[in-house]
BATOR-506221 format. One line per field, with one value per residue (C-alpha): residue number from 1; y, x, z. Coordinates in nm, 2 decimals, always signed. Layout:
N
n: NUM|...
north: Y|...
east: X|...
up: Z|...
END
This chain:
574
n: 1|2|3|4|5|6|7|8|9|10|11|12|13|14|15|16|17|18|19|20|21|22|23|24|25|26|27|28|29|30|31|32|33|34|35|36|37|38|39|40|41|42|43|44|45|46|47|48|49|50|51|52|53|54|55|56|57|58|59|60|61|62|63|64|65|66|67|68|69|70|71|72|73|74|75|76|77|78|79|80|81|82|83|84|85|86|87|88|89|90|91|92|93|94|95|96|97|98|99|100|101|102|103|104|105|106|107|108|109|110|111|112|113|114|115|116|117|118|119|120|121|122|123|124|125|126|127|128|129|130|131|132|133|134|135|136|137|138|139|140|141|142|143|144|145|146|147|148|149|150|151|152|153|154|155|156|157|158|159|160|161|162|163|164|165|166|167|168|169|170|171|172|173|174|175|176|177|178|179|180|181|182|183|184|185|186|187|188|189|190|191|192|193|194|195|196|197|198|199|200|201|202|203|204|205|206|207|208|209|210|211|212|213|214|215|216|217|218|219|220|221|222|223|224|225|226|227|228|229|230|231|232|233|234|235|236|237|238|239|240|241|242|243|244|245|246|247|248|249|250|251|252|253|254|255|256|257|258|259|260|261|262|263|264|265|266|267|268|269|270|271|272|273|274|275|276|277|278|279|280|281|282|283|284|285|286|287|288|289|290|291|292|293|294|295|296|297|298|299|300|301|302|303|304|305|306|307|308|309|310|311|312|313|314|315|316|317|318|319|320|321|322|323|324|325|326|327|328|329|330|331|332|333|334|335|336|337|338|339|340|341|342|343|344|345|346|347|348|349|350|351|352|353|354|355|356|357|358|359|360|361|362|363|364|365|366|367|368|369|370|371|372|373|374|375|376|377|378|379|380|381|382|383|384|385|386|387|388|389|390|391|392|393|394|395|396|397|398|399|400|401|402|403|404|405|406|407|408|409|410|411|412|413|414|415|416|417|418|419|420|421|422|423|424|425|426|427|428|429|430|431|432|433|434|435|436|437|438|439|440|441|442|443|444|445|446|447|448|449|450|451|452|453|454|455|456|457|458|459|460|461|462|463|464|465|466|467|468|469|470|471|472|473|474|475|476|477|478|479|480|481|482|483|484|485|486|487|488|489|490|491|492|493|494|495|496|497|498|499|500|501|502|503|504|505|506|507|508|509|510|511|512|513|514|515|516|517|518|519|520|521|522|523|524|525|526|527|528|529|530|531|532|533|534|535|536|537|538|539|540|541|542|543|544|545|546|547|548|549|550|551|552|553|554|555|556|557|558|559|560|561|562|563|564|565|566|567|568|569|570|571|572|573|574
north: +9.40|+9.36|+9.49|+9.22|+8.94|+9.02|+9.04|+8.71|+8.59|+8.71|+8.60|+8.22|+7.94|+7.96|+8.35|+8.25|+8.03|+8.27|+8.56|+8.31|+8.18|+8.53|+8.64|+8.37|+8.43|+8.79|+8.66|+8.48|+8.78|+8.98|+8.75|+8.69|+9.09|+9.27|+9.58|+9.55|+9.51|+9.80|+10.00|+9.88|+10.02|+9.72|+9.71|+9.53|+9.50|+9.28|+9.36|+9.22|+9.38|+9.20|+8.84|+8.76|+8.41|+8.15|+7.94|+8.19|+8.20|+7.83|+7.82|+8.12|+7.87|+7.54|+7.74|+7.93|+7.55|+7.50|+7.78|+7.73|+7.37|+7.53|+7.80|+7.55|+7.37|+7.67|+7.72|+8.04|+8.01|+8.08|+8.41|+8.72|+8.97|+9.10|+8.77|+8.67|+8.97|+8.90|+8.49|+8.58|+8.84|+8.55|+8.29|+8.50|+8.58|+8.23|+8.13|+8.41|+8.32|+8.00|+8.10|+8.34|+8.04|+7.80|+8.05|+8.15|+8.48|+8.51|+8.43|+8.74|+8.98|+9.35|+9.54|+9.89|+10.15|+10.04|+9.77|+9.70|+10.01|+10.17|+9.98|+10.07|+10.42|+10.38|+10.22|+10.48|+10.77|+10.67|+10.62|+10.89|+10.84|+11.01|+10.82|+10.63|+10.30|+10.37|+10.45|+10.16|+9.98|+10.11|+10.09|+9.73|+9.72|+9.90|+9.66|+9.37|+9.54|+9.38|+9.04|+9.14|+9.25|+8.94|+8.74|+8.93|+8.79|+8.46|+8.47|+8.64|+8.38|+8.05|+8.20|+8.18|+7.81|+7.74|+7.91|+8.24|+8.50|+8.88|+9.16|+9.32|+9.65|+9.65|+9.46|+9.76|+10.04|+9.83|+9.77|+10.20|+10.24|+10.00|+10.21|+10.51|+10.45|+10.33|+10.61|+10.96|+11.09|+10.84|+11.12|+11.25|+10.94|+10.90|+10.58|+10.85|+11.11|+10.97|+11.14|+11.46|+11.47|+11.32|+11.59|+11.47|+11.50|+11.77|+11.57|+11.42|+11.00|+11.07|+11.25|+10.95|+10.69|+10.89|+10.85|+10.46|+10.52|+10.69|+10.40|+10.08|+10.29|+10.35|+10.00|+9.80|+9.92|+10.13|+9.78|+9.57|+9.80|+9.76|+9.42|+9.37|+9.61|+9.40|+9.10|+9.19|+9.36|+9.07|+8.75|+8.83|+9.08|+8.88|+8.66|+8.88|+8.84|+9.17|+9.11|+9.21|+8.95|+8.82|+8.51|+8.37|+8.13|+7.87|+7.91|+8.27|+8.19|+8.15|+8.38|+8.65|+8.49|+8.50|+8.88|+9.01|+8.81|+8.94|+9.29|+9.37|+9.15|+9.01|+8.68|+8.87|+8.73|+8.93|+8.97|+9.11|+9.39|+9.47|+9.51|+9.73|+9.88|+10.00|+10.11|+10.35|+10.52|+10.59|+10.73|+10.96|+11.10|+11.18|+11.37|+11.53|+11.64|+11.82|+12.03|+12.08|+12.29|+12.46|+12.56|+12.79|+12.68|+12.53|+12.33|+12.03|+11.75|+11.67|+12.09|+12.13|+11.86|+12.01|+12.40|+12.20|+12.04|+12.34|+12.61|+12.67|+12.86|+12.48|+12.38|+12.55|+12.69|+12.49|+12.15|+12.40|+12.64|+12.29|+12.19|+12.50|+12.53|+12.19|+12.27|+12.53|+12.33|+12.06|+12.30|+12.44|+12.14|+12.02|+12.31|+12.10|+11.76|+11.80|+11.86|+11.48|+11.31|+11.29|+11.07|+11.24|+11.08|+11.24|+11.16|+11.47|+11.47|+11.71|+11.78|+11.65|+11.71|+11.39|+11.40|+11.49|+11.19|+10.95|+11.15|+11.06|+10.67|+10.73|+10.87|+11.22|+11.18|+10.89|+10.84|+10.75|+10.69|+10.80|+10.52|+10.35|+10.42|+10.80|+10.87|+11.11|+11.25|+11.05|+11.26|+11.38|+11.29|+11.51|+11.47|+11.66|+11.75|+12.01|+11.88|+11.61|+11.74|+11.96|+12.21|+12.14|+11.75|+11.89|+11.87|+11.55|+11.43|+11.57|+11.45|+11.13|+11.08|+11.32|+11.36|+11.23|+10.96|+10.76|+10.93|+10.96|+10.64|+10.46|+10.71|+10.62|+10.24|+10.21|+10.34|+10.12|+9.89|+9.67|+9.51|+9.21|+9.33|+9.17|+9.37|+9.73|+9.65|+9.46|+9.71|+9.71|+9.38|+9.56|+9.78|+9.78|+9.95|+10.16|+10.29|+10.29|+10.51|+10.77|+10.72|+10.82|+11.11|+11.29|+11.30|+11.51|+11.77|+11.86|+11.91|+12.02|+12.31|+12.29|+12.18|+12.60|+12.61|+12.39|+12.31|+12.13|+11.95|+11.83|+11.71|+11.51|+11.34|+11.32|+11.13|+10.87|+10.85|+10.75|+10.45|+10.34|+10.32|+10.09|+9.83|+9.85|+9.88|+9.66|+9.34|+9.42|+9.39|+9.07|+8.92|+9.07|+9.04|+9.44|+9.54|+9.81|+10.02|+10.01|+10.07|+10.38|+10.50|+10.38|+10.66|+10.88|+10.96|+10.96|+11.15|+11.52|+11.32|+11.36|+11.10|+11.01|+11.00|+10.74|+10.51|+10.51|+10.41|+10.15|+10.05|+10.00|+9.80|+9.57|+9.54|+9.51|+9.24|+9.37|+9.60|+9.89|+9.73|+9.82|+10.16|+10.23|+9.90|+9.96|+10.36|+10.21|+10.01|+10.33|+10.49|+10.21|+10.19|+10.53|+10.57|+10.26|+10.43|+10.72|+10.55|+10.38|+10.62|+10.94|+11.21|+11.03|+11.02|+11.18|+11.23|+11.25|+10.89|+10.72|+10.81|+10.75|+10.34|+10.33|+10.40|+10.22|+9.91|+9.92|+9.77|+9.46|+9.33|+9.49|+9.26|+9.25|+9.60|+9.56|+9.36|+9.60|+9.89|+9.62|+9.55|+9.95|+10.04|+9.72|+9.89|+10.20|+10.03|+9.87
east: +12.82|+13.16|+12.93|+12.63|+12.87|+13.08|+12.74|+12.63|+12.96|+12.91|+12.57|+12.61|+12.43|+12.13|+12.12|+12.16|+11.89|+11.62|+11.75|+11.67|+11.36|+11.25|+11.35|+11.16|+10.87|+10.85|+10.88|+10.62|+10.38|+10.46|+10.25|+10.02|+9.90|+10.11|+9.91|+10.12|+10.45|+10.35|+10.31|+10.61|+10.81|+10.89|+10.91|+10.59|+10.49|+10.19|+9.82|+9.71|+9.69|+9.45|+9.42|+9.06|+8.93|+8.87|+9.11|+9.35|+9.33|+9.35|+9.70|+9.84|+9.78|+9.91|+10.25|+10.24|+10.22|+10.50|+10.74|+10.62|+10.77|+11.10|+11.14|+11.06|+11.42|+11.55|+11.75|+11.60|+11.91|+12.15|+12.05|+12.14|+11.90|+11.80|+11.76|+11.54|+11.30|+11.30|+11.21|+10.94|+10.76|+10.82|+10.67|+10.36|+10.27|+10.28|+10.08|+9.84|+9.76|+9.70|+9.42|+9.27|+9.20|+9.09|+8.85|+8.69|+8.77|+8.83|+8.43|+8.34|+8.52|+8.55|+8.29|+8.25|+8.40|+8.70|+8.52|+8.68|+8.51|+8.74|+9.09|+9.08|+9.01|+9.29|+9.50|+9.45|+9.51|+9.87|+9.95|+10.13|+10.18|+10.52|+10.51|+10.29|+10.44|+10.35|+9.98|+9.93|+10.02|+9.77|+9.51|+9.56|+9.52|+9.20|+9.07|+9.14|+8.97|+8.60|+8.77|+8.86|+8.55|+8.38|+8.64|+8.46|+8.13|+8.27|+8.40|+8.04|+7.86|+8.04|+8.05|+7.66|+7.69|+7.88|+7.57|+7.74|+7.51|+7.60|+7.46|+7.18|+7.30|+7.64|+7.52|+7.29|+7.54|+7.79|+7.55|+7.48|+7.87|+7.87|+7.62|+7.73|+8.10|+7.92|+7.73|+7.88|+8.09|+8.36|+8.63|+8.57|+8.65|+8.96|+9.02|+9.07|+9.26|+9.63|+9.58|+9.47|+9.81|+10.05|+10.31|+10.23|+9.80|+9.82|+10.00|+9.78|+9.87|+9.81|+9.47|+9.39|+9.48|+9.26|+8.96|+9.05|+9.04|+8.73|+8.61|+8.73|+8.54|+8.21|+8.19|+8.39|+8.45|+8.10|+7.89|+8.08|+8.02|+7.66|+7.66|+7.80|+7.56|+7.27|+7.38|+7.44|+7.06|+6.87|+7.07|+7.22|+7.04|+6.74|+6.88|+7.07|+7.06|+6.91|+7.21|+7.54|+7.76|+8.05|+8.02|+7.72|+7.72|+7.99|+8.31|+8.23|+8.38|+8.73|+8.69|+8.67|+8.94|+9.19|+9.12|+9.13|+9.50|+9.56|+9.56|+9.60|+9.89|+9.85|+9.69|+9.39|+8.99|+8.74|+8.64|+8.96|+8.98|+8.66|+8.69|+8.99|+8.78|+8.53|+8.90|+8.97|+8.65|+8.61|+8.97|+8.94|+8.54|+8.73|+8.97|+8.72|+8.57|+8.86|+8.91|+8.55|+8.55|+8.87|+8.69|+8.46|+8.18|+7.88|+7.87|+7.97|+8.06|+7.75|+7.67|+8.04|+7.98|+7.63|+7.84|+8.13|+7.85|+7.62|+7.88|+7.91|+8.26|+8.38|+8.30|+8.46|+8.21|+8.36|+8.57|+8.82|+8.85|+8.86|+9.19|+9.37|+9.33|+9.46|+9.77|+9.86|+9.85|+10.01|+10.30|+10.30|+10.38|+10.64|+10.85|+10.84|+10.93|+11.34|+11.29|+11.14|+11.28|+11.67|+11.63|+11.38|+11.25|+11.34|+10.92|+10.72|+10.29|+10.00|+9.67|+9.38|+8.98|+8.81|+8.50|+8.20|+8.01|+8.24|+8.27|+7.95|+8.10|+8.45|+8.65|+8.72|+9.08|+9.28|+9.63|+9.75|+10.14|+10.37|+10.47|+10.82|+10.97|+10.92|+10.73|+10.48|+10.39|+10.20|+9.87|+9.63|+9.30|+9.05|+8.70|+8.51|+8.19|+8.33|+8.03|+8.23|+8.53|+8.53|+8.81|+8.89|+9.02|+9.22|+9.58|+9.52|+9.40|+9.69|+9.99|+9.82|+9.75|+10.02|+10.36|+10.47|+10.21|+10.13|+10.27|+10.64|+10.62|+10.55|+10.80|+11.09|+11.00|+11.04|+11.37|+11.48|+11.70|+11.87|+11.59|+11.41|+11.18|+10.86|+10.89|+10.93|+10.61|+10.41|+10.30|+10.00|+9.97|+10.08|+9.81|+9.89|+10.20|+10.10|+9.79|+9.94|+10.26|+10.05|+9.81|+10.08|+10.21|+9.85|+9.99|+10.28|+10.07|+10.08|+10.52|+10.54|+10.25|+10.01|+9.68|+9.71|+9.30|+9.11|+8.89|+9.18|+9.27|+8.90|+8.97|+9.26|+9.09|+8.77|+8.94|+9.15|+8.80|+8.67|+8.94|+8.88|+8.50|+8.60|+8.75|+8.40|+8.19|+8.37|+8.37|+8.01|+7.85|+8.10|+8.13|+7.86|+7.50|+7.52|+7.26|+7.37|+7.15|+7.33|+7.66|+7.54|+7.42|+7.72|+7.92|+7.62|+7.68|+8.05|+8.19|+8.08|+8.08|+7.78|+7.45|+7.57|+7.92|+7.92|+7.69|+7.94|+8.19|+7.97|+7.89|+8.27|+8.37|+8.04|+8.19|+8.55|+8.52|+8.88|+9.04|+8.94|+9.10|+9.45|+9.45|+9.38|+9.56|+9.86|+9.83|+9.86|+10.15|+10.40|+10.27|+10.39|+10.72|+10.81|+10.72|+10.96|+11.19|+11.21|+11.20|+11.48|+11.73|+11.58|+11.78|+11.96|+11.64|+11.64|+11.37|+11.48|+11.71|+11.45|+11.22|+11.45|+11.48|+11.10|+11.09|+11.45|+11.24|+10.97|+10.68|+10.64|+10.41|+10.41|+10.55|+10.86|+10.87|+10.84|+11.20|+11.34|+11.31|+11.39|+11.71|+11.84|+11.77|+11.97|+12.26|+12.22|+12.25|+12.55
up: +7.31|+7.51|+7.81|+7.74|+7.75|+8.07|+8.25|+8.11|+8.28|+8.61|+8.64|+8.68|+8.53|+8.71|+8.62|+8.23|+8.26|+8.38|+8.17|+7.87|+8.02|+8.08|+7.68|+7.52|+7.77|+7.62|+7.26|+7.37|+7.51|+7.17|+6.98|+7.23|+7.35|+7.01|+7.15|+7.45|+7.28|+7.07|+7.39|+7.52|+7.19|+7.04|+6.66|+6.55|+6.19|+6.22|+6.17|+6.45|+6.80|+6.99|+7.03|+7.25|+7.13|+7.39|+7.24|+7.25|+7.65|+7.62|+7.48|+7.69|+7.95|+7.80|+7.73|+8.06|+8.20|+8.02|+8.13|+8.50|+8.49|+8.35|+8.56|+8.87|+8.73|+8.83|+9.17|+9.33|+9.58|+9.35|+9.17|+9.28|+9.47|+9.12|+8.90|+9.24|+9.19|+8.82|+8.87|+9.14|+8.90|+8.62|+8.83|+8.91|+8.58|+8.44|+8.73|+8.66|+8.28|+8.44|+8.64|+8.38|+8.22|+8.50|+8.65|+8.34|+8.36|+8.00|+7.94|+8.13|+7.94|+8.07|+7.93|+8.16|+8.16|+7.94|+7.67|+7.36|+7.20|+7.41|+7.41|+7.05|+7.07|+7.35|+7.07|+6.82|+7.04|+7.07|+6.72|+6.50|+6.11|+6.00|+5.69|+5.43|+5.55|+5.91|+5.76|+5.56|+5.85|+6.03|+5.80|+5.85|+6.16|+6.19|+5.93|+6.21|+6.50|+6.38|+6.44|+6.77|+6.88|+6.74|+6.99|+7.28|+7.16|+7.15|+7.51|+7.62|+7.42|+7.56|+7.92|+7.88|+7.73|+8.07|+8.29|+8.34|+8.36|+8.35|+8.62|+8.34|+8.43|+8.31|+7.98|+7.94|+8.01|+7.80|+7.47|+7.50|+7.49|+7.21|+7.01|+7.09|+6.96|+6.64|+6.53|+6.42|+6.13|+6.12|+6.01|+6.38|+6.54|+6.74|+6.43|+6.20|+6.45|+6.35|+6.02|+6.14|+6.38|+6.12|+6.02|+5.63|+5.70|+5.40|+5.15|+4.87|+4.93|+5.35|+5.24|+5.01|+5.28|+5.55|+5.31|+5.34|+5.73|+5.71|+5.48|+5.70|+6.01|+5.86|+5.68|+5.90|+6.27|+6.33|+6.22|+6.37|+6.69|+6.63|+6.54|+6.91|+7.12|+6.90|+7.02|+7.38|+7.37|+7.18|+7.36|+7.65|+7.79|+7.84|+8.04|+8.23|+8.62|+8.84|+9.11|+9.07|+9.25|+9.04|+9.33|+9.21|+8.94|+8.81|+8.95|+9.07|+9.45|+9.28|+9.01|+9.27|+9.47|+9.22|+9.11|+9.46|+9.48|+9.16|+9.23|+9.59|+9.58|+9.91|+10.09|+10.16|+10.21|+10.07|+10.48|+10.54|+10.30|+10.44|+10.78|+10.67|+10.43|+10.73|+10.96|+10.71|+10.64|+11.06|+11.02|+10.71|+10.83|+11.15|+10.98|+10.72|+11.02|+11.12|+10.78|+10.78|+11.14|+11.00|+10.68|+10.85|+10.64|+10.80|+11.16|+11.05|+10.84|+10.60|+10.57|+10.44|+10.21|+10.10|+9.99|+9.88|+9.61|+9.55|+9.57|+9.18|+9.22|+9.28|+8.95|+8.60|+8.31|+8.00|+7.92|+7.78|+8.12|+8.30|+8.06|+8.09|+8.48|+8.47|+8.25|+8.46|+8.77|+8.60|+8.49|+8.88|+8.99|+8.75|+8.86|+9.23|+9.11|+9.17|+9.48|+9.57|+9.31|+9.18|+8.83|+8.59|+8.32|+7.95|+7.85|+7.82|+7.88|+7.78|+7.87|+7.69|+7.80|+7.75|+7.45|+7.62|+7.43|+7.66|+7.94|+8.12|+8.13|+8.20|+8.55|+8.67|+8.49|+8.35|+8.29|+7.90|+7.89|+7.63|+7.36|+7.48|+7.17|+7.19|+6.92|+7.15|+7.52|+7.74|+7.79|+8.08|+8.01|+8.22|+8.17|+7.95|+8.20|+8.45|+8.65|+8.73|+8.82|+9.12|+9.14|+9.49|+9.40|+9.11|+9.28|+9.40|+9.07|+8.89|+9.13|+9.09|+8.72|+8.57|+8.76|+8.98|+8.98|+8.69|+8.35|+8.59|+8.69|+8.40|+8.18|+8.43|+8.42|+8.01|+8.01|+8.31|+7.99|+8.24|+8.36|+8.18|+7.87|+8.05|+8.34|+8.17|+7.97|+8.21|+8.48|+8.41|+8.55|+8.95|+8.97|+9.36|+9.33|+9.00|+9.22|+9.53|+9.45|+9.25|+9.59|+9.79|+9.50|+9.59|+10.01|+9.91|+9.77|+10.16|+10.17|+9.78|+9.95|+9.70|+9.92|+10.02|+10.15|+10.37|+10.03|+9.90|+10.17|+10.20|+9.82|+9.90|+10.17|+9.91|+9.67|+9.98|+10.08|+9.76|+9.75|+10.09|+10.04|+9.74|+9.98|+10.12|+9.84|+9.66|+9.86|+9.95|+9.64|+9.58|+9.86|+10.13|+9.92|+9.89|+9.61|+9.35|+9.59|+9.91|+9.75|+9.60|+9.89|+10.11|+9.89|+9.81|+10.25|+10.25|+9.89|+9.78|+9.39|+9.24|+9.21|+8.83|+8.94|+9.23|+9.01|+8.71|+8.98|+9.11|+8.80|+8.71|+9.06|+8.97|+8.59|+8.71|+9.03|+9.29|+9.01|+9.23|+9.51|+9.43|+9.49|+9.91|+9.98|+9.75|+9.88|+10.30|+10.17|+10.03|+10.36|+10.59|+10.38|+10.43|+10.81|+10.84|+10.65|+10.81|+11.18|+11.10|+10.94|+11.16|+11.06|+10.76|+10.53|+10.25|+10.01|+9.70|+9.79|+9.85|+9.63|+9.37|+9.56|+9.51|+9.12|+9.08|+9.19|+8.87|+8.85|+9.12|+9.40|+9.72|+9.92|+9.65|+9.72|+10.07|+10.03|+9.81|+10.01|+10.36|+10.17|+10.11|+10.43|+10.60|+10.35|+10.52|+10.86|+10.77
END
């Protein structure tokens, strides 16, 4: 406590006031997104964890309104380096709920891949039951999750009182994913999972309280489920629009505005991130080309690409061959991790194949961090259709999803306890420097000498290419009159994915207007940083320091970063 209060006294009274500001703004995100705070290991003993309505979006915004005006009473000049970062990530995120609201994005609720089917599943897969409290609990909160899924319907159903009209082909894959989370034994669902894992599963009360699981999920969440892919089928789909722009319709210029700000971090027109969209495709074909008269397979580019797809040796046999290749890589490359980075997280991760059922819908891997608190690893999801998953792009895919991408990052940024609460749990609101460091994490592949064939190489390029034909793609079907068509076939000539594959990432960019932006543009940005980096301190860069800069700096925008890292090396020059 001595500690806390000599800070407080150094920090000045411009300092005191953000650092309060900043607490009550994080009171005020607990009860707003509890899921989050759960995440973020904060003790929560509410039911609730998702809070959807429209007038919920309504008030974030009133009270963000609020906080804005306070913070604005606050002299920026007189904070130190640090209290400046912290009041610039404040100030965007006010402004952000803000906009939510004043662009109607909460009326067109995300649907594909990750609905609200899925953010509970999500939700359940981190929980673990070490007592009967922490059950009970539980069971209460599954008993809330039809409530939040009839919030979605509310949004979807006053978006189409205000003349907003959904692309029919993400309704239709999102009613299937509905249904098909809504049918099945319910003991099997990942609802009821927590019981299975719990260290007291045998004991006769847990047993008894998994029957009540099993009960809430058959009568409760699987209807409710249904109830919701009925509803999107019978009233929405029928009016439901054959093109996929997220432009057309009311407000639909500035809702696409504010996502493409929101998370590329930069100033950037839709026209812009195209062009450099259409830069970085010439560059990476040119290089593909390269590897491809290396591999000594085929004349050229598109023959390469045709063995690297037919060649069944590229593909494993079984979900569980796919998983345990993947472990081993995963425990390969752990071994290399001191030598780039110097602060290692204390958070452990697994390896986990994604349920086939789900697969089909869902990306080649994702990324599910530990809890805060402790309570369990973070976990490597790899799908469960080794179709999808070719073995060349499986070191990429792991440096970026496992460590040191995403489940490193993340792990180092929760136990970064000096720093404000809201900006240890909030990174998922910087997808631009989450994506773009574990971008980066799949380049050093090359000097931690995994990429050992030509195939591999190829892969790495695969999956930049895949991210730089989303700048394209992206803004194309948003902002360029592209039909679902063309941007299928756009990737269909420049990825070795396959048909299914690239249209369940289309599908997901049309779904998810500029989320799929992040990644290339945040990727450029820890490329620039480093060649600056290293310029500038020649034969004084180290690897391991700097890396170690990069995570110190947490989740933040780029061009936040861009200071952070402008600022260490000016310390070096001096």
């Amino acid at each position: 406590m001595a500690e806390k209060v000599a800070n407080t006294e150094t920090m000045g009274e411009a300092g005191l006031a953000l650092n309060e500001l900043a607490s009550r703004y994080w009171q005020f995100l607990r009860h707003e997104f509890p899921f989050n705070a759960l995440t973020a290991g904060e003790p929560l003993n509410e039911p609730t964890l998702f809070r959807e309505a429209p007038s919920d979006f309504a008030r974030r915004a009133d009270v963000a309104q609020i906080f804005h005006a306070e913070l604005q009473n606050i002299s920026l000049s007189s904070l130190s380096q640090k209290d400046r970062i912290t009041y610039r990530l404040l100030e965007r995120e006010l402004s952000d709920l803000q906009d939510v609201f004043a662009t109607d994005s909460h009326l067109r609720p995300w649907l594909l891949p990750a609905g609200p089917e899925f953010n509970t599943q999500y939700f359940a897969n981190l929980t673990q039951l070490g007592d009967v409290a922490q059950a009970k609990l539980y069971l209460a909160r599954l008993a809330t999750l039809p409530s939040y899924f009839r919030d979605v319907q509310a949004c979807l159903d006053e978006g189409v009182a205000r003349g907003i009209r959904a692309p029919k082909v993400v309704l239709a894959a999102a009613a299937s994913n509905l249904r098909q989370s809504a049918q099945g034994d319910a003991s099997r669902t990942a609802w009821c999972a927590p019981f299975g894992r719990s260290p007291m599963a045998s004991q006769e009360t847990m047993m008894g309280l998994a029957q009540e699981a099993e009960h809430i999920v058959s009568t409760q969440i699987q209807p409710a489920l249904q109830n919701l892919a009925n509803h999107i089928e019978q009233h929405l789909l029928p009016n439901a629009r054959e093109s996929v722009a997220c432009t057309e319709g009311p407000l639909g210029a500035e809702f696409y505005a504010f996502w493409v700000r929101h998370f590329t971090n930069l100033p950037m027109t839709p026209d812009a991130v195209h062009t450099i969209g259409l830069e970085q495709v010439k560059r990476l074909e040119n290089e593909m080309a390269e590897v491809a008269a290396r591999s000594g397979v085929g004349g050229d580019l598109d023959s390469y690409r045709r063995f690297l797809a037919e060649d069944p040796s590229f593909r494993e046999t079984s979900a569980v061959r796919l998983r345990e290749r993947v472990e081993a890589l995963a425990k390969r490359i752990d071994g290399k991790i001191p030598s780039i980075l110097g602060h290692l997280p204390r958070a452990t991760y697994g390896v986990q194949s994604i349920p086939a059922a789900a697969s089909e819908k869902l990306p080649m891997a994702y990324a599910q961090p530990n809890p805060a608190d402790g309570s369990a690893p973070g976990t490597f999801w790899i799908n469960g259709l080794p179709d999808r998953v070719p073995t060349y792009s499986l070191v990429s895919v792991t440096l970026h999803e496992a460590w040191p991408g995403h489940l490193m990052h993340i792990a180092l940024m929760q136990e970064m306890t000096a720093l404000p609460m809201f900006r240890r749990a909030n990174f998922t609101k910087y997808g631009a420097c989450l994506e773009g460091w574990a971008m980066y994490c799949e380049t050093l592949g090359h000097e931690l000498g995994l990429y050992e064939t030509p195939h591999q190489h190829y892969g790495q390029l695969d999956m930049e290419m895949w991210r730089a034909c989303r700048l394209v793609v992206d803004t194309g079907l948003h902002a360029k009159g592209w039909t679902r068509e063309e941007a299928v076939q756009y990737m269909a000539e420049r990825l070795s994915l396959t048909r299914s594959a690239i249209e369940a990432e289309v599908d997901r960019y049309i779904a998810m207007p500029a989320q799929a932006l992040a990644y290339h543009l945040g990727g450029l940005k820890f490329r620039e940083l480093r060649a600056k980096a290293q310029l500038q301190l020649g034969e004084r860069f180290n690897l391991r320091d700097y890396h170690d800069q990069l995570m110190a700096a947490g989740a933040v925008t780029l061009p936040v970063l861009e200071e952070i890292i402008d600022s260490w090396l000016d310390s070096h020059a001096a």
